[in-house]
C-alpha positions as CSV (number, residue, x, y, z in Angstrom):
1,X,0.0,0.0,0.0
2,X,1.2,3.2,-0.8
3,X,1.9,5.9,1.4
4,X,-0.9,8.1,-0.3
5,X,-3.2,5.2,0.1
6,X,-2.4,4.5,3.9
7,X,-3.3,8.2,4.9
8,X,-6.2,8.3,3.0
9,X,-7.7,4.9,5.3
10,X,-6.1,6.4,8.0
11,X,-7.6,9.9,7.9
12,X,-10.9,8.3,6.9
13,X,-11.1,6.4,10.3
14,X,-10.0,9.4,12.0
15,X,-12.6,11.2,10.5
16,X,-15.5,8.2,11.9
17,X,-13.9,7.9,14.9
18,X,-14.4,11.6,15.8
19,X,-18.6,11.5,14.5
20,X,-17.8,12.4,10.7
21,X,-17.4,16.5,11.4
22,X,-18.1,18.1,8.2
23,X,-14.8,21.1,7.1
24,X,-12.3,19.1,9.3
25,X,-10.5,16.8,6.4
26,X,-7.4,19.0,6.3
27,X,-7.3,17.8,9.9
28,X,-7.9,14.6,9.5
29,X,-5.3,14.5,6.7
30,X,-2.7,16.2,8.4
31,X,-3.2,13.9,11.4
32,X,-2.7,10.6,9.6
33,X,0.0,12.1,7.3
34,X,2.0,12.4,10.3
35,X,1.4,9.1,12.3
36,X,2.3,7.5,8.9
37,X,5.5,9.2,8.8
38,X,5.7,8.0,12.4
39,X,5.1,4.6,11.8
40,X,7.8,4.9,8.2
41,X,10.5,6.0,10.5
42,X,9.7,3.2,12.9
43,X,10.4,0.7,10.8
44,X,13.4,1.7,9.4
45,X,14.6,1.8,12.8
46,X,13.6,-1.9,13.3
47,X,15.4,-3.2,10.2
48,X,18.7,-3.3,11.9
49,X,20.0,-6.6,11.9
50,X,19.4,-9.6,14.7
51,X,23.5,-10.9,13.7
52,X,24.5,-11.8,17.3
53,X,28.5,-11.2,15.8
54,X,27.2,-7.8,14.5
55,X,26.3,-6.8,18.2
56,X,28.3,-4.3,20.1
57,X,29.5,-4.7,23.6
58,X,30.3,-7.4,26.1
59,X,29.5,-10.8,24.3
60,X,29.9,-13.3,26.7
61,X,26.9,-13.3,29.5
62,X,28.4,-12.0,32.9
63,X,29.9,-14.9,35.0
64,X,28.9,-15.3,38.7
65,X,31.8,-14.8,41.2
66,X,33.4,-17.5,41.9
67,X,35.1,-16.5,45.3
């Protein structure tokens, strides 16, 4: 689905979900433009990889004391 396409639904529901207020579209548009953007950016955050060598850090788990 297209971007275009995702705020259009989005807005739409939006637009029910607040008892279908006639002159608030640009609103509702601008409201679902932006949690769309949101939820874009999310997911290019999430695409990092899951690579256990590609982790940073300590690798080994911590080791009780042994004293």
């Amino acid at each position: 689905m297209t971007s275009e396409q995702e705020i259009r639904e989005l807005a739409y529901y939006i637009w029910v979900s607040e008892g279908k207020p006639c002159g608030q579209s640009d609103k509702h548009w601008q409201m679902a433009s932006k949690k769309v953007a949101e939820q874009k950016k999310g997911e290019l955050g999430s695409n990092r990889s899951t690579d256990p060598s590609e982790t940073k850090g300590t690798t080994e788990p911590a080791q009780p004391d042994q004293t």
